[in-house]
LUMNU-971202 format. One line per 2 residues: number of its first residue (from 1); for each residue x, y, z of C-alpha. Coordinates in Angstrom, 2 decimals. Layout:
BEGIN
NUM) X:Y:Z ~ ...
//
This chain:
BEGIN
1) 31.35:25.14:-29.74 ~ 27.95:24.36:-27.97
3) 28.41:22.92:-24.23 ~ 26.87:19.92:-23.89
5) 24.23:20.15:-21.40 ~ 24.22:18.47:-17.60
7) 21.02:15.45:-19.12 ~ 23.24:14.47:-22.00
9) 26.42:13.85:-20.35 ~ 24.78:11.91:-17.46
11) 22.95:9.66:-20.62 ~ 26.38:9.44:-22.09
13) 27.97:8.57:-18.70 ~ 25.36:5.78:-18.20
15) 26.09:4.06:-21.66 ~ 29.69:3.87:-20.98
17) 28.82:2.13:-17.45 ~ 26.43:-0.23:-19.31
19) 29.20:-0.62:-21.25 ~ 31.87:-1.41:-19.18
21) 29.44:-3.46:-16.76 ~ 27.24:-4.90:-19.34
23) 24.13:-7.07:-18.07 ~ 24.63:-10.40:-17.38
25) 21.72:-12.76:-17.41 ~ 19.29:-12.20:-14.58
27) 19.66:-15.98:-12.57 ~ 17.72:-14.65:-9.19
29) 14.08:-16.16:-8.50 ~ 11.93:-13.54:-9.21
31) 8.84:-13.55:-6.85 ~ 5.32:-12.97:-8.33
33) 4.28:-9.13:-8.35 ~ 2.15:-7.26:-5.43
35) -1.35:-7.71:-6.33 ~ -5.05:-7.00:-4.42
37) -6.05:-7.28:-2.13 ~ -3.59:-4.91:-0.44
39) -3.60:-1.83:2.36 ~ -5.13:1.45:0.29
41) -2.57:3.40:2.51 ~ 0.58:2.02:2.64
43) 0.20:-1.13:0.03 ~ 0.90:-3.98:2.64
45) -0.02:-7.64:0.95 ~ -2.91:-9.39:2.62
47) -3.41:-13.13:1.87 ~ -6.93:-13.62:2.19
49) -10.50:-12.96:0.19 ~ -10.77:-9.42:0.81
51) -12.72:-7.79:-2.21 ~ -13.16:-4.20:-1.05
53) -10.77:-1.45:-0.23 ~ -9.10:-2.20:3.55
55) -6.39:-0.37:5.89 ~ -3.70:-2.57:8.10
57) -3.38:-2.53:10.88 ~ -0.05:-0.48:10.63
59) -2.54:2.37:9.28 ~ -5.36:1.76:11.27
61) -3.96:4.67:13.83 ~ -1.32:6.49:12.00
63) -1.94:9.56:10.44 ~ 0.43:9.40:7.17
65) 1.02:12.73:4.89 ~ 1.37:10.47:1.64
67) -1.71:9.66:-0.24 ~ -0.77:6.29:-0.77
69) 2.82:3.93:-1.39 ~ 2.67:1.29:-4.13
71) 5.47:-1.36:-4.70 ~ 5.52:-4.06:-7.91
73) 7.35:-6.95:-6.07 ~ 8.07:-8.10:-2.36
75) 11.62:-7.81:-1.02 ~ 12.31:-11.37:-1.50
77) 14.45:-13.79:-3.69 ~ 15.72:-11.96:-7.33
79) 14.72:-9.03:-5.84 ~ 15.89:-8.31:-2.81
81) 19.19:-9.90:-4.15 ~ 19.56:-7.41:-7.03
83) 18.33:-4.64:-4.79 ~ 21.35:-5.41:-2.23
85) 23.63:-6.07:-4.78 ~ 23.17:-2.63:-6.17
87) 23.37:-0.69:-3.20 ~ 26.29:-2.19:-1.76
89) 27.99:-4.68:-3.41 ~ 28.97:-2.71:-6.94
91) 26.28:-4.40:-9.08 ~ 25.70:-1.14:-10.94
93) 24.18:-3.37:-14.05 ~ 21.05:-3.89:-11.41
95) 20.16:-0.90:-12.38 ~ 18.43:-2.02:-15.50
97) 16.79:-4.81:-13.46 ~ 15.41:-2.00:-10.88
99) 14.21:0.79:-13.12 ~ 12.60:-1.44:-15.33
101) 10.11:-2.89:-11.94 ~ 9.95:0.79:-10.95
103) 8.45:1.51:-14.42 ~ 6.19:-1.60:-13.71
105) 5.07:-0.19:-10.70 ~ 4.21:3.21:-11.95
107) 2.26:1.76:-15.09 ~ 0.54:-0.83:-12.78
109) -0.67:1.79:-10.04 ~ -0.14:5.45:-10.60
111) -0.26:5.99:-14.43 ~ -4.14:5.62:-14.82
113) -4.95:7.22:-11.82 ~ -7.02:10.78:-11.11
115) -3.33:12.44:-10.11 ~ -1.17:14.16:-13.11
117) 2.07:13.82:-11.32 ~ 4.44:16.80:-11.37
119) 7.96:15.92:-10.01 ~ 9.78:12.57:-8.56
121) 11.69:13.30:-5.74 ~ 14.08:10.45:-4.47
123) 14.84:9.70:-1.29 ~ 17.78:11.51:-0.22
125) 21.21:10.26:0.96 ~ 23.07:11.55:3.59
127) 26.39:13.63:1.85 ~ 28.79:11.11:3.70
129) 26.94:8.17:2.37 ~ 26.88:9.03:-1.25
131) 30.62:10.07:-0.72 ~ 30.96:6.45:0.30
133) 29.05:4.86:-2.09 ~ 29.12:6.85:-5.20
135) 25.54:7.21:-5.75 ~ 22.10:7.54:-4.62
137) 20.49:4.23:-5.75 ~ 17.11:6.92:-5.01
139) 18.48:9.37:-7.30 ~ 19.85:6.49:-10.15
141) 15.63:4.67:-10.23 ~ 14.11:8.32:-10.17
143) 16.34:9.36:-13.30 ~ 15.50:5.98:-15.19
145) 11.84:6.16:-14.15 ~ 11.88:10.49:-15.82
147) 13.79:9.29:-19.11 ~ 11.20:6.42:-20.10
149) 8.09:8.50:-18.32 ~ 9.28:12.11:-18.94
151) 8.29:12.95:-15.21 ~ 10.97:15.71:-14.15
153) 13.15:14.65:-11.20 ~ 12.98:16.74:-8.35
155) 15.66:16.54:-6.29 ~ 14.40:19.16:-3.65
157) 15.43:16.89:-0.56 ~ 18.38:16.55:1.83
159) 18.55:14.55:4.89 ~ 20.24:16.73:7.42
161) 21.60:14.04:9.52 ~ 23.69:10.80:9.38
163) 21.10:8.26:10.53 ~ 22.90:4.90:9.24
165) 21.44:1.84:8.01 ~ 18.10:1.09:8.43
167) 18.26:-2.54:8.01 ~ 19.70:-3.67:11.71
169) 16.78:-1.74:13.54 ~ 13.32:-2.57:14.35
171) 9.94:-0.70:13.53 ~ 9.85:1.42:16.54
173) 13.78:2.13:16.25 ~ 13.62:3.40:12.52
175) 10.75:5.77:12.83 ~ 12.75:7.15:16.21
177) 16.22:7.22:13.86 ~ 14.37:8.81:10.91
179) 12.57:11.87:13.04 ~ 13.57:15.32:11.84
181) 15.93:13.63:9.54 ~ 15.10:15.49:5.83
183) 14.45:19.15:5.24 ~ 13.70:20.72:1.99
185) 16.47:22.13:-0.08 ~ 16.80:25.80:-0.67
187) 15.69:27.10:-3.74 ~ 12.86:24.54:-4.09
189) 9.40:25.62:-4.51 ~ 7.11:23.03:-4.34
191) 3.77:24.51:-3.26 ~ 0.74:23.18:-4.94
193) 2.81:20.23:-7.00 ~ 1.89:16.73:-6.70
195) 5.00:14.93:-6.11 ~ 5.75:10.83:-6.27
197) 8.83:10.23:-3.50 ~ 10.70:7.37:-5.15
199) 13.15:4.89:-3.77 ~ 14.15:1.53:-3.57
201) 12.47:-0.43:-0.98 ~ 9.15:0.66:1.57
203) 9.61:-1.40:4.97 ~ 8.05:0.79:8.15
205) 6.99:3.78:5.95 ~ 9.22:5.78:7.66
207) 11.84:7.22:5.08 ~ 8.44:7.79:2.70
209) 6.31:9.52:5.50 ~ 9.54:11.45:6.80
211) 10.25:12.74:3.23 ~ 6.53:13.06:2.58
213) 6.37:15.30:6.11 ~ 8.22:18.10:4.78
215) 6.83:18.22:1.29 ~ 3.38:18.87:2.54
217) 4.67:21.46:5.28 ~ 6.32:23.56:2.39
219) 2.98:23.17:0.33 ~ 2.70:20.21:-1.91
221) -0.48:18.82:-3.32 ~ -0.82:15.11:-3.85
223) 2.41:13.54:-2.31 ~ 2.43:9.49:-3.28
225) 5.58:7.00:-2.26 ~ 7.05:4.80:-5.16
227) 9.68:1.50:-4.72 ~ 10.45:-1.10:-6.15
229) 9.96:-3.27:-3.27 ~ 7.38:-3.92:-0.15
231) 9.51:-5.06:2.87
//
C-alpha cells in the first residue's frame, strides 16, 4: 500500500480543521483595499494627488534588499481583528479570511508584473514560538497562497533567536530586536531564484528586509515582501 505523501495529508488535515472549526460569518468592518498612490518601495498609503511613482520618507535613506512590499488592506477594523484573532486567540477559521486577501494581493500587484516568481518563503517563527502556538500563521498564508497559485513554498528560513513580540516596541526598537535575527537553512540553495517573503502584516519593514538580507547574501534574484496587511 502506497504512502500517502507529506501535501496530501496536510490538505486532508486542513479539511478536518475546517471541519471541526467551520467559518462563521465574517461580522468585522472590512476597510477599503490599499490603492495608488502609494511608496514604490515599501507600499506605504499616501492620501494626497500624487500621480507619478514616489518614495516615503521611511525609504528616502534606507537602502532595502527587497524590490518592493505590497499589502491588499490596512491593519485596521475586520482586518486587523481577524489577523489577531488568528495568531493568538485560536481563530484558526481566519485562515480562509487571510489567504483569500493574500491571494488578492498577489493578483492585484505581483501576478502581472515583469518577475516570474520562483518560491514563497514565509517569515519564520522562532522554534519556541511555534511550540507555543502550534503554527506559523507565515507558513499557514504561504501554503494557501502555493495551492490556489501553484508557487512552491520555500521554507528555507529560520530565525536563530527568540526576539518576542513585535507589537509593544517602537520603529527604532524592532529593527534593533530583529538584527541578525534569521539565517538561511541548511540544505537550501537559493542562488539566482526570485523569491516573494510572505507573512501576515508589514509595519517597520523590518522582519521583510531582515528575511530579505539573507536571501540576497546567499544569492537570490528578485526578492519581493507579501502580507496581508500595511501597519
Amino acid at each position: 500500500m502506497a504512502l500517502l505523501s507529506l501535501p496530501t495529508l496536510r490538505d486532508w488535515g486542513l479539511t478536518f480543521l475546517d471541519l471541526v472549526f467551520p467559518e462563521p460569518p465574517f461580522e468585522g468592518k472590512i476597510p477599503d483595499p490599499i490603492e495608488a498612490p502609494f511608496c514604490e518601495q515599501c507600499g506605504q498609503p499616501f492620501q494626497g494627488e500624487i500621480t507619478t511613482t514616489f518614495s516615503c520618507t521611511n525609504c528616502a535613506d534606507r537602502t532595502w534588499h527587497f524590490q518592493s512590499a505590497r499589502a491588499y488592506y490596512p491593519f485596521k477594523g475586520g482586518v486587523r481583528e481577524a489577523i489577531l484573532g488568528f495568531k493568538y486567540h485560536e481563530q484558526f477559521y481566519q485562515r480562509k479570511h487571510l489567504v483569500r486577501w493574500l491571494i488578492a494581493g498577489y493578483d492585484r500587484r505581483y501576478a502581472e508584473g515583469e518577475i516570474q516568481w520562483d518560491g514563497l518563503v514565509p517569515v519564520p517563527l522562532h522554534r519556541l514560538r511555534r511550540r507555543e502556538r502550534g503554527f506559523n500563521q507565515a507558513l499557514e498564508l504561504a501554503n494557501g497562497l502555493s495551492r490556489q497559485r501553484h508557487i512552491p513554498v520555500t521554507d528555507c528560513l529560520m530565525r536563530t533567536r527568540e526576539t518576542g513580540k513585535q507589537t509593544q516596541l517602537n520603529r527604532a526598537e524592532r529593527w534593533r530586536n530583529l538584527r541578525n535575527a534569521f539565517d538561511l537553512r541548511s540544505g537550501f540553495d537559493v542562488k539566482g531564484r526570485n523569491l516573494l517573503v510572505i507573512d501576515d502584516v508589514f509595519t517597520t519593514g523590518a522582519t521583510g528586509e531582515g528575511c530579505a538580507q539573507v536571501l540576497q547574501k546567499a544569492g537570490a534574484g528578485a526578492v519581493g515582501v507579501l502580507t496581508v496587511a500595511r501597519g
